[in-house]
C-alpha positions, 0 to 999 in steps of 0.5 A: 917313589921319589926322584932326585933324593926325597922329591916326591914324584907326586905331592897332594895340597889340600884345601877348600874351595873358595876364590881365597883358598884356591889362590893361597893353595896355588900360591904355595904350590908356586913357592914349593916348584921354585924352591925345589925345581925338581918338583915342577908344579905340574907334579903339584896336585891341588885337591879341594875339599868341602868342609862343614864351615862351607855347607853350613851358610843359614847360621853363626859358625859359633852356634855350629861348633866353631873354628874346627868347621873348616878343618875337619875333613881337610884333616881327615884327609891328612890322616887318610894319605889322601892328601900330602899337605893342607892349606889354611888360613891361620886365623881359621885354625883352633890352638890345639891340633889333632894329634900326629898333625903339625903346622912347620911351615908359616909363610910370610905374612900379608898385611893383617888389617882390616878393610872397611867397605861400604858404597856409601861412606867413608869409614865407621865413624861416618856411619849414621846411628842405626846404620846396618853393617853386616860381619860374621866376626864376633870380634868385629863386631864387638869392637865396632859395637864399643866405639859404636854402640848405635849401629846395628850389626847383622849376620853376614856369612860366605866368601869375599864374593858373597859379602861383596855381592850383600853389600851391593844388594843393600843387605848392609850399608857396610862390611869388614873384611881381612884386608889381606884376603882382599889383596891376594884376590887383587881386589884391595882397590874394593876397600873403602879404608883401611882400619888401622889396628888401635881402631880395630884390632886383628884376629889372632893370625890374620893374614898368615898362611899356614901349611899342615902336614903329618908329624912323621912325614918327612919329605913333607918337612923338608919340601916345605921347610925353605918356605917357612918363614921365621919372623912369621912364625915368631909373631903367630906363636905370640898370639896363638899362645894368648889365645890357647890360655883364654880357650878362644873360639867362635864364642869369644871376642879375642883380638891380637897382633905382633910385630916384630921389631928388631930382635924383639917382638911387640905384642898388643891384644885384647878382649871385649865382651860380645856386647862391646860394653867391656874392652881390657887391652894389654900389651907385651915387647920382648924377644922374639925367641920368647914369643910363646911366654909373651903370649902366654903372660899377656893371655894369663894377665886379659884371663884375670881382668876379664873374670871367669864369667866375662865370655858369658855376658 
């Protein structure tokens, strides 16, 4: 049942549990009360949802099965109607959907670097050799491992809170973190510097907030398209589209950015092997309605300079 034309009088947002979830699905919900002000958010329900990647704390998400972990039973819920619309972290999701879900709507981007944190020093170039660092992310770690091949890195597993908490308790000398979750939890100040991304290159979408809806659910899209935002969407096709062609998962260190610039975007990415031994990087600049094709060339160009055998090292 609707009010004042397709409003409905209820709207369902689902998304997991953590601190960072729960305020980027708030702050959708906001953003949808004040585009369409029959919908007030107290007609917004927010129902969270614990996912596999959650439970699973005691190994690597790459040995558990990946980045799907987080999705699943959200996405069960959007094929049940037990939820209207899903929340998620774009870098958390795989390229390819499951079929009948769509993501329209793309929210302006936070910054999408990473943060380093440590209680002790400075930044990773001051890290003494054999100094500890704790991340869950392959992709970090490989290119810390390329500029720095004497630290030693460690599995560091859970939400902001937890790694925050780690590296208090002196499991790891210093972590790496999205400096955009930091942000949107007003704990930026926590940073001890910020990575700048020819230093450390971000995962595909980080920083982006993505909504998920049912493919035929119409109301879904047209409450959530004056939220969508177009340069966003342009730079996250880029990458997503290089990362479909290398199959990137939780097993491959892939890393890329765009930008826009103009009516152009600027796309730089690269590969590394787990190791950090071996690093390709390539770069693309074109217009952004080509944002796909940039992706697609820059990810056909890393395939073939990396071999078929190179994410197996």
């Amino acid at each position: 049942m609707t009010r004042q034309g397709f409003l409905p009088s209820r709207l369902r947002i689902g998304t997991r549990g953590s601190p960072l979830a729960l305020y980027q699905a708030q702050h959708v919900r906001d953003r949808l009360a004040a585009a369409h002000p029959g919908l007030p958010a107290s007609a917004i329900e927010i129902v969270e949802i614990r996912t596999s990647g959650d439970r699973i704390q005691d190994r690597p998400l790459a040995d558990a099965g990946g980045k799907g972990l987080f999705t699943k039973e959200i996405e069960e819920a959007l094929y049940t109607g037990s939820i209207d619309i899903a929340v998620h972290s774009m870098k958390d999701m795989p390229t390819a959907l499951p079929l009948g879900l769509v993501i329209p709507c793309l929210l302006p981007r936070e910054d999408p670097r990473d943060a380093f944190l440590s209680l002790r020093f400075a930044s990773p170039a001051a890290l003494p050799p054999g100094t500890v660092v704790g991340t869950s992310s392959l992709r970090r770690k490989a290119q810390l491992l390329h500029r720095r091949p004497d630290l030693a890195i460690i599995d560091f597993r859970g939400n902001v809170q937890t790694r925050l908490r780690k590296l208090e308790d002196g499991i790891a000398a210093a972590t790496l973190l999205a400096l955009a979750g930091l942000r949107r939890l007003n704990m930026a100040d926590r940073a001890t510097a910020i990575l700048e991304v020819d230093e450390l290159l971000p995962a595909v979408a980080q920083g982006a907030i993505g909504v998920e809806c049912r493919a035929d659910d119409d109301v879904a899209h047209r409450l959530l398209a004056p939220l969508a935002d177009v340069p966003t969407t342009q730079c996250v096709d880029a990458e997503r589209a290089l990362l479909a062609v290398l199959d990137g998962s939780c097993r491959t260190p892939i890393a890329a950015l765009a930008v826009p610039q103009g009516d152009d975007i600027a796309l730089s990415a690269l590969i590394v092997s787990p190791d950090g031994q071996t690093l390709h990087r390539t770069e693309r600049r074109g217009l952004a309605r080509d944002a796909a094709r940039l992706g697609r060339d820059a990810g056909d160009e890393l395939r073939r300079r990396g071999g078929p055998h190179f994410f197996l090292a």
